[in-house]
ZABA-719133 format. One line per field, with one value per residue: residue number from 1; residue in one letter; x, y, z of N, C-alpha, C in turn. Coordinates in steps of 0.05 Angstrom, whole numbers, plus 5000, padded with zeros to 4 digits. Example, Ala and Ser with C-alpha at 12.3 -4.5 7.8 and 13.67 -1.06 7.14 Angstrom:
n <- c(1_2)
res <- c(A_S)
neast <- c(5264_5257)
nnorth <- c(4886_4955)
nup <- c(5156_5142)
caeast <- c(5246_5273)
canorth <- c(4910_4979)
caup <- c(5156_5143)
ceast <- c(5264_5258)
cnorth <- c(4934_5001)
cup <- c(5156_5157)
END
This chain:
n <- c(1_2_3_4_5_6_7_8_9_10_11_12_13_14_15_16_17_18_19_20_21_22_23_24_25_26_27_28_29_30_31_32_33_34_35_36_37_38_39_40_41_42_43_44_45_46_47_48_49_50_51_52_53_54_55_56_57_58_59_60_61_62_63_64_65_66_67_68_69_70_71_72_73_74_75_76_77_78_79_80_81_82_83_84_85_86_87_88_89_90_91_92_93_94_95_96_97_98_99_100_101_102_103_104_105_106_107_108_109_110_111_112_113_114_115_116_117_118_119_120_121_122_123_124_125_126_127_128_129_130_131_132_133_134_135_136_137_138_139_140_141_142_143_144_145_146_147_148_149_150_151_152_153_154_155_156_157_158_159_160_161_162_163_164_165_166_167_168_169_170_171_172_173_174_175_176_177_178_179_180_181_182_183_184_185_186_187_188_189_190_191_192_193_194_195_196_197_198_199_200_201_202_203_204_205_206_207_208_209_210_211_212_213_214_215_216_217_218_219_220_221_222_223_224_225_226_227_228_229_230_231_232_233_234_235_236_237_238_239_240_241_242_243_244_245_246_247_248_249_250_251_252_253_254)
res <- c(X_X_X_X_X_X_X_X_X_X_X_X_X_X_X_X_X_X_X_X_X_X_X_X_X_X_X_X_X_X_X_X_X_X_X_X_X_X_X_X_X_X_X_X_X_X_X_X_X_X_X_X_X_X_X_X_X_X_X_X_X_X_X_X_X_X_X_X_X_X_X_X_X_X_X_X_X_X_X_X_X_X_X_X_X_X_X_X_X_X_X_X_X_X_X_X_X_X_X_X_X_X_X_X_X_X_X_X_X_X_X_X_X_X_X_X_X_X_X_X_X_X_X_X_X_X_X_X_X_X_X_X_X_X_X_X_X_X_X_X_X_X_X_X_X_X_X_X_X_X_X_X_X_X_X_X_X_X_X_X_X_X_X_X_X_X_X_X_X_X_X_X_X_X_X_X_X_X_X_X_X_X_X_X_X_X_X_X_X_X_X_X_X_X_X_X_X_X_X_X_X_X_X_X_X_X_X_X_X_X_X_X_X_X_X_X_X_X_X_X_X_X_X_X_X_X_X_X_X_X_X_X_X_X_X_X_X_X_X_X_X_X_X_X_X_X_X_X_X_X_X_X_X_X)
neast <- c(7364_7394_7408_7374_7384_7367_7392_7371_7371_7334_7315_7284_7288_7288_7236_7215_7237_7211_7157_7159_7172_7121_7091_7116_7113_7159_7207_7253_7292_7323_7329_7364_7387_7434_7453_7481_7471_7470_7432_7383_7321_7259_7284_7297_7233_7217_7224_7194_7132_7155_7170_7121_7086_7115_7112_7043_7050_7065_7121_7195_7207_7247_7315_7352_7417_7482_7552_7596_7634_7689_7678_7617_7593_7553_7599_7622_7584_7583_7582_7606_7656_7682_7683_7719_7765_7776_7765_7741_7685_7708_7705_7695_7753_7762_7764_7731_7712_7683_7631_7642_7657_7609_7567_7573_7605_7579_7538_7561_7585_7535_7509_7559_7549_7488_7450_7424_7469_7510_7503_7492_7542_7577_7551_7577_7542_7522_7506_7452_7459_7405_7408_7391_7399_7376_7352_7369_7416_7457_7506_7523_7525_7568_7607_7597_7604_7634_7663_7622_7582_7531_7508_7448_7409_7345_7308_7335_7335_7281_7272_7261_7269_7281_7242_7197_7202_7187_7135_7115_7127_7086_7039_7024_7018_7049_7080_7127_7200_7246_7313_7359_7419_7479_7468_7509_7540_7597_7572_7533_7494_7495_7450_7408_7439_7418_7370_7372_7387_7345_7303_7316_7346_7365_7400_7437_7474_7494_7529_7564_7594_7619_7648_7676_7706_7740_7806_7843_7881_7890_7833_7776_7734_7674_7650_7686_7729_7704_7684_7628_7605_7619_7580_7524_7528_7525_7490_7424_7448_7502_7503_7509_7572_7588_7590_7570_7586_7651_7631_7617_7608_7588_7588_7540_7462_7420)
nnorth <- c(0253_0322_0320_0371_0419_0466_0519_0544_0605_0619_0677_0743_0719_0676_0662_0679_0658_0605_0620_0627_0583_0554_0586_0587_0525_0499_0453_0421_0367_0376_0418_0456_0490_0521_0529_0575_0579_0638_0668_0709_0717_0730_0700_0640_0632_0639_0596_0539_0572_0575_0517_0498_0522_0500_0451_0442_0456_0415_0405_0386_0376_0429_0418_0426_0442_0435_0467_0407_0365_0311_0265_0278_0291_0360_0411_0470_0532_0583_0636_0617_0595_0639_0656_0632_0631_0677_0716_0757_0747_0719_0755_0805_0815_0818_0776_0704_0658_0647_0641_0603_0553_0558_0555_0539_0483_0451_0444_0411_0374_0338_0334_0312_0257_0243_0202_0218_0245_0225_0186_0209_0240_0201_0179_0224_0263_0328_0366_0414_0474_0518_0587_0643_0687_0756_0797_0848_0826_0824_0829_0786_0743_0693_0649_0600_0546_0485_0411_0386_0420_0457_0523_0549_0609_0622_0667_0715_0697_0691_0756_0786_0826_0864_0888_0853_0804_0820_0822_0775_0737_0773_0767_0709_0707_0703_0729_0769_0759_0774_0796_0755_0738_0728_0755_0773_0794_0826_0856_0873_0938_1009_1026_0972_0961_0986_0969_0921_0937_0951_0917_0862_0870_0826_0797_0845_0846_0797_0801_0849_0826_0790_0821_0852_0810_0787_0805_0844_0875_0890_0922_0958_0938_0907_0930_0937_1002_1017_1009_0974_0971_1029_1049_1042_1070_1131_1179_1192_1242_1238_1187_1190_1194_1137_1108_1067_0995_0974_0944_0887_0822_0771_0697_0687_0667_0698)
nup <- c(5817_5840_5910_5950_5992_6050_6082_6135_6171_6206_6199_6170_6112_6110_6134_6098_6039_6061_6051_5992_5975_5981_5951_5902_5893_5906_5933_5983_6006_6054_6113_6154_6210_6245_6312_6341_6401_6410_6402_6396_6448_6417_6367_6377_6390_6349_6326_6332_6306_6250_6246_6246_6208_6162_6164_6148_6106_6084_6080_6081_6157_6196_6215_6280_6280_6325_6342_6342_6383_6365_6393_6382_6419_6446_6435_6465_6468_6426_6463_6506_6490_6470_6524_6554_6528_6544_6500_6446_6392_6327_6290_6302_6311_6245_6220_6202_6238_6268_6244_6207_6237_6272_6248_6185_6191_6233_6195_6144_6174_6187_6137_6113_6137_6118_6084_6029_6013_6011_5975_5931_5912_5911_5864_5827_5822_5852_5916_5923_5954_5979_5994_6035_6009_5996_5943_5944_5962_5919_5917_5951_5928_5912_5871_5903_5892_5888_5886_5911_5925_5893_5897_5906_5905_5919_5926_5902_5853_5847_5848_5893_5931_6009_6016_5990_6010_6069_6046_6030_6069_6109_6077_6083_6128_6172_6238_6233_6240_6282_6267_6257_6284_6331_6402_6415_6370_6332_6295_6297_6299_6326_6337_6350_6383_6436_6428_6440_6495_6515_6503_6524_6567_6593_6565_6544_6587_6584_6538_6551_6602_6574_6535_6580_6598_6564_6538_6511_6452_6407_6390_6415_6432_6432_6391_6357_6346_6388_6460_6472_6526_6529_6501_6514_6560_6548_6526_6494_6458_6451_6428_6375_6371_6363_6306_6258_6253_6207_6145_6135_6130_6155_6147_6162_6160_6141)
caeast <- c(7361_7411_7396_7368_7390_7359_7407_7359_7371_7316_7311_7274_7293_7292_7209_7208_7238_7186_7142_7165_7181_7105_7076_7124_7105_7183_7210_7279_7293_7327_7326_7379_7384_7453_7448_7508_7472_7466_7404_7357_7302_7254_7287_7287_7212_7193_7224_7163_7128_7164_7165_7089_7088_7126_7094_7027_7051_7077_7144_7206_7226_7273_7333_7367_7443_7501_7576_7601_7664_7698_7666_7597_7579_7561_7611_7617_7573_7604_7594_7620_7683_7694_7690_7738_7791_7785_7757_7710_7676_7731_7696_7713_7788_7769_7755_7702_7716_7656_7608_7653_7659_7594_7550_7570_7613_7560_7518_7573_7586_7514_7510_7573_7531_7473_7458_7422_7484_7538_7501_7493_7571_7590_7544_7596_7532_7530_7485_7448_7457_7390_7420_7366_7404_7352_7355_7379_7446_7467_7536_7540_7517_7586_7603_7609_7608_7653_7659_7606_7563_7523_7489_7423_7397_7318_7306_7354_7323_7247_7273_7255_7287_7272_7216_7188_7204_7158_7101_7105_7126_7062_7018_7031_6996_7067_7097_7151_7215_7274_7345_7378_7448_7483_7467_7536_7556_7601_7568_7507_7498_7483_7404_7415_7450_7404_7348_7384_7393_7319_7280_7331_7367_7390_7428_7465_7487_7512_7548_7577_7607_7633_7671_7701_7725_7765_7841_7841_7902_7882_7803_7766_7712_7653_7648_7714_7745_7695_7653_7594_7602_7616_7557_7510_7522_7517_7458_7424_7459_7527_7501_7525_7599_7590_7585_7567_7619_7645_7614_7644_7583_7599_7570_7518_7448_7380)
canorth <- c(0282_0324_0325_0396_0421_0491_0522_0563_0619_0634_0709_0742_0721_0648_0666_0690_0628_0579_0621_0620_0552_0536_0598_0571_0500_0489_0436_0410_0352_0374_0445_0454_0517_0514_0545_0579_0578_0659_0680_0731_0702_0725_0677_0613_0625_0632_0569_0526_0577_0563_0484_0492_0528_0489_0423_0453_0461_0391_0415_0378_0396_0443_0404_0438_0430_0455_0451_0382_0349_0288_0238_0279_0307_0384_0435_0502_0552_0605_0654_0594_0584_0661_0664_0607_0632_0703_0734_0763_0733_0719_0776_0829_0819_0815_0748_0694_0635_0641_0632_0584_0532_0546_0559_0525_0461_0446_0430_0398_0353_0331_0319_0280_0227_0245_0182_0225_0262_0205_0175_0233_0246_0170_0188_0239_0288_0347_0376_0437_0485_0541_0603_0655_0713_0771_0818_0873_0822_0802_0823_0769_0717_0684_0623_0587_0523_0455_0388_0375_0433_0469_0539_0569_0640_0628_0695_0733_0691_0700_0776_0790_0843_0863_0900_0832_0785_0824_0820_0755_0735_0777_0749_0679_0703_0691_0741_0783_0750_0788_0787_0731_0744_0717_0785_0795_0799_0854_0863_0897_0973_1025_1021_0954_0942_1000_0962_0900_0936_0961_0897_0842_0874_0803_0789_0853_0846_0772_0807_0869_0814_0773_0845_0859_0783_0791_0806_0857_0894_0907_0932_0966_0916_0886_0959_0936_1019_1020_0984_0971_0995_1061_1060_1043_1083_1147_1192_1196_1261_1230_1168_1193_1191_1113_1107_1037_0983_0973_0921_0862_0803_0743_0669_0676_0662_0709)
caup <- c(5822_5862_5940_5954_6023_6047_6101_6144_6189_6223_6200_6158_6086_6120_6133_6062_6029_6067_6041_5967_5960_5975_5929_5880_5881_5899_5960_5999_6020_6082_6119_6181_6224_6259_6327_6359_6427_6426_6386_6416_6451_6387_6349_6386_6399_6321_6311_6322_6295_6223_6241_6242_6168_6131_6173_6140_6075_6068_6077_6115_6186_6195_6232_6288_6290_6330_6337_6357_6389_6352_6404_6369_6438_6443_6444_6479_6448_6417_6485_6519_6477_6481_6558_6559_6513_6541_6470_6427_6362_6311_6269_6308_6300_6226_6215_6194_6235_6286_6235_6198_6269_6291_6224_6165_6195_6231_6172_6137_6183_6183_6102_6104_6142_6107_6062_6001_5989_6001_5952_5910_5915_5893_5830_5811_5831_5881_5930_5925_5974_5989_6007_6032_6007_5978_5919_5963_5970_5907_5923_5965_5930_5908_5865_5926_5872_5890_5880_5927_5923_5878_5894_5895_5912_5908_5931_5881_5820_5845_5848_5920_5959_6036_6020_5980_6036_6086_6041_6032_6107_6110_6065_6090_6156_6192_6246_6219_6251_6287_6254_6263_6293_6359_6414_6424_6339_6329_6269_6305_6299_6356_6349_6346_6417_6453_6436_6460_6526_6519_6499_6534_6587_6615_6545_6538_6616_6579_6522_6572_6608_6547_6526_6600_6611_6548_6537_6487_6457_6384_6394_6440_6453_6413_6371_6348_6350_6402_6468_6477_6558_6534_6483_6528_6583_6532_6531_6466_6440_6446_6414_6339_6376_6355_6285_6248_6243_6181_6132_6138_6122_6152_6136_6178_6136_6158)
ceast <- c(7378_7398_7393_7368_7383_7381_7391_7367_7364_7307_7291_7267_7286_7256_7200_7216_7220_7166_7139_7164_7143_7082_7091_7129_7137_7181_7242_7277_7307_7334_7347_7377_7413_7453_7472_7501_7478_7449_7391_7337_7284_7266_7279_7250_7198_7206_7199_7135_7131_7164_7137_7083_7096_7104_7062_7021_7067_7111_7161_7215_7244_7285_7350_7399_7458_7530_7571_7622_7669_7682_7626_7578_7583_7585_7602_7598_7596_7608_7601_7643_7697_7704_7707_7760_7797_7790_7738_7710_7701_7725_7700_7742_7784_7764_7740_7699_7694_7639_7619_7656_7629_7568_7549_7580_7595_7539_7534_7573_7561_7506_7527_7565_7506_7464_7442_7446_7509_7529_7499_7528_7578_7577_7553_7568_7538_7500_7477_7440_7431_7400_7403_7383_7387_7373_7366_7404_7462_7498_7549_7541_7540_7589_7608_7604_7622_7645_7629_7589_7556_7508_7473_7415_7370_7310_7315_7340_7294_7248_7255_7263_7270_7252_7193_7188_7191_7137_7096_7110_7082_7033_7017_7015_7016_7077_7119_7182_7235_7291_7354_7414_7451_7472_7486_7555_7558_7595_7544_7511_7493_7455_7408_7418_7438_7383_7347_7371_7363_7296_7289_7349_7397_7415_7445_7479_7511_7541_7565_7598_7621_7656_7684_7721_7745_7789_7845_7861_7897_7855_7799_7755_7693_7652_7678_7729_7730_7675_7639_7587_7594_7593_7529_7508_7529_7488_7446_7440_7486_7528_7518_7561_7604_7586_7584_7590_7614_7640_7625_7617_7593_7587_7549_7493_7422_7357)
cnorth <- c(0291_0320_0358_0404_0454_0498_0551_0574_0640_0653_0713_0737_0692_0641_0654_0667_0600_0577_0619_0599_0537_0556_0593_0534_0483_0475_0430_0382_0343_0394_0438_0485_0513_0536_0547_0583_0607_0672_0692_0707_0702_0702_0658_0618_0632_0614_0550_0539_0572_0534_0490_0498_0510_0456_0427_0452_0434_0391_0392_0401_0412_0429_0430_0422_0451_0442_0421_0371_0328_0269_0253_0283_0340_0402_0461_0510_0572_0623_0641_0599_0621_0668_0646_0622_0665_0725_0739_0742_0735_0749_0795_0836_0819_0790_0733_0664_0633_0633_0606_0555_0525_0534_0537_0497_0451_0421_0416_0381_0335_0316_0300_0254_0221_0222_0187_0238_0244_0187_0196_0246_0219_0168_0202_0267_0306_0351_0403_0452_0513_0555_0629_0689_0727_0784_0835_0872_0808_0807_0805_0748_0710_0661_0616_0551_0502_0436_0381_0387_0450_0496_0548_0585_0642_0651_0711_0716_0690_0736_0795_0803_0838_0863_0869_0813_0794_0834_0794_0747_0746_0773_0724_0690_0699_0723_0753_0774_0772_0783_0771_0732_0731_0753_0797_0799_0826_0872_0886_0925_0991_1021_1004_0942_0968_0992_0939_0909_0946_0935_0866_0853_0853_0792_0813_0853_0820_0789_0831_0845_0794_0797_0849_0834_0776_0801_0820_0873_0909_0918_0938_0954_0904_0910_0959_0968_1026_0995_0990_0983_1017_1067_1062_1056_1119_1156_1195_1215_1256_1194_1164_1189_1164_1106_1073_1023_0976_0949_0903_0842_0788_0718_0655_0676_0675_0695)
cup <- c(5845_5895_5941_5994_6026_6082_6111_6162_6207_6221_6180_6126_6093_6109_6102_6044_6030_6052_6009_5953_5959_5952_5899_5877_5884_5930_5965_6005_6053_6088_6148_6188_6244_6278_6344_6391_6438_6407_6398_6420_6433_6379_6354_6383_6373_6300_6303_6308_6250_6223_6228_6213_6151_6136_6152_6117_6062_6067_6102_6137_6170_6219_6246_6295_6305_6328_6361_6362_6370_6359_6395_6385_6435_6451_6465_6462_6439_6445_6493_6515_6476_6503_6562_6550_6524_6518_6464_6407_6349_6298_6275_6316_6268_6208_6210_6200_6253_6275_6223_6214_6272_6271_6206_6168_6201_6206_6151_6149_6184_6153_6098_6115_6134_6081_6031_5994_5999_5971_5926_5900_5901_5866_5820_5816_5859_5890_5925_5940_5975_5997_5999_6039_5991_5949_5923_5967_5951_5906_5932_5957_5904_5898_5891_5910_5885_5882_5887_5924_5903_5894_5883_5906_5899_5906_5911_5857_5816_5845_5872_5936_5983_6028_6011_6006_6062_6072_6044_6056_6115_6102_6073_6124_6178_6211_6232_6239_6257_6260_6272_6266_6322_6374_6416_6400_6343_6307_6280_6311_6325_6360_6351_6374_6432_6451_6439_6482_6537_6527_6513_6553_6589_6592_6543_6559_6598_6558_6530_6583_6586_6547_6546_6609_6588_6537_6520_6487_6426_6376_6408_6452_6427_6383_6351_6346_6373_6427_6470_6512_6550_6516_6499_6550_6578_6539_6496_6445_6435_6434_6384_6349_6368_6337_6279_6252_6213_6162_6122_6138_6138_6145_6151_6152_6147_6147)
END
């Protein structure tokens, strides 16, 4: 039987999956969470919360990984490796290699030493990857097929949008989890980073300083046509002067 690998990320579709897999009688044999080392505090602290659930339900851990050097000691984090290089996230030039470094290698690198799916690979089988995209996203959900891997979108074939995923989150008796994003993704919207600067001060001070220690000639700042300084130091009525950024997904996993 293939190896079943669930690639969790912490958010709320993540919840909602835990909870599916045990009202549908379904299981993994190995759950990772790859942590870029800038998650809102929320997150980290409804990790052991979800260990404890699935622990409960018979379920495995969820494995925390992050990036790793060659010699297989930790890397920078991502704000690390930004404040170093004098940049933002790849993603707000356009890009999709932040999640790609910190996200999905990560957990590659992990399976290829993984000894159900080397052996599952020398059987000419693949692995099957969990991917806790909803109903809400079936745009996104892409052959992402290969040699090696197979996809599955539980969520999208139990027919589960948002609204679905906080009932059950809620039926299951679990907290309702943040979103799962680094603080300083330029993917986040204006409400978004004012209730950053509302409910975490001390991280958007981190991600303020991430945007002024950076070298910028084709963006403004984290808002990519716009920064985050000047959003924040707005009064509500000139808030609408900052419109969304535009929708750009990247391979992060909620």
């Amino acid at each position: 039987m293939n190896p079943i690998v669930w690639a969790c990320g912490m958010g709320l579709n993540s919840h909602a999956l835990a909870v599916g897999f045990v009202e549908h009688g379904e299981s993994y044999d190995l759950s990772m969470f790859a942590d870029t080392g800038g998650e809102r505090a929320a997150t980290y602290a409804a990790i052991p919360i979800l260990q404890a659930y699935v622990h409960r339900h018979n379920l495995p851990p969820i494995m925390r990984v992050w990036k790793k050097l060659e010699d297989n000691t930790p890397a920078l984090t991502l704000e690390q490796d930004c404040l170093t290089r004098k940049a933002l996230p790849s993603i707000a030039y356009g890009y999709k290699s932040c999640s790609d470094h910190y996200k999905i290698r990560p957990q590659h690198k992990v399976l290829n030493h993984w000894q159900p799916a080397i052996d599952a690979w020398a059987r000419g089988e693949r692995v099957t990857m969990l991917i806790g995209f909803d109903a809400d996203e079936s745009h996104r959900t892409m052959n992402y097929d290969s040699k090696k891997y197979q996809v599955r979108y539980p969520l999208v074939e139990w027919g589960w949008d948002r609204e679905a995923c906080v009932a059950a989150v809620q039926r299951a008796g679990l907290p309702l989890p943040p979103k799962s994003s680094c603080f300083f993704c330029p993917n986040m919207r204006p409400a978004e980073i004012l209730d950053l600067a509302k409910q975490e001060p001390d991280l958007l001070a981190r991600a303020l300083a991430l945007e002024a220690n950076a070298e910028l000639t084709t963006i403004a700042g984290l808002g990519r046509a716009w920064a985050w300084k000047d959003l924040v130091e707005m009064d509500e009525r000139q808030v609408k002067m900052f419109p969304d950024p535009p929708e750009q997904s990247c391979a992060c996993i909620d």
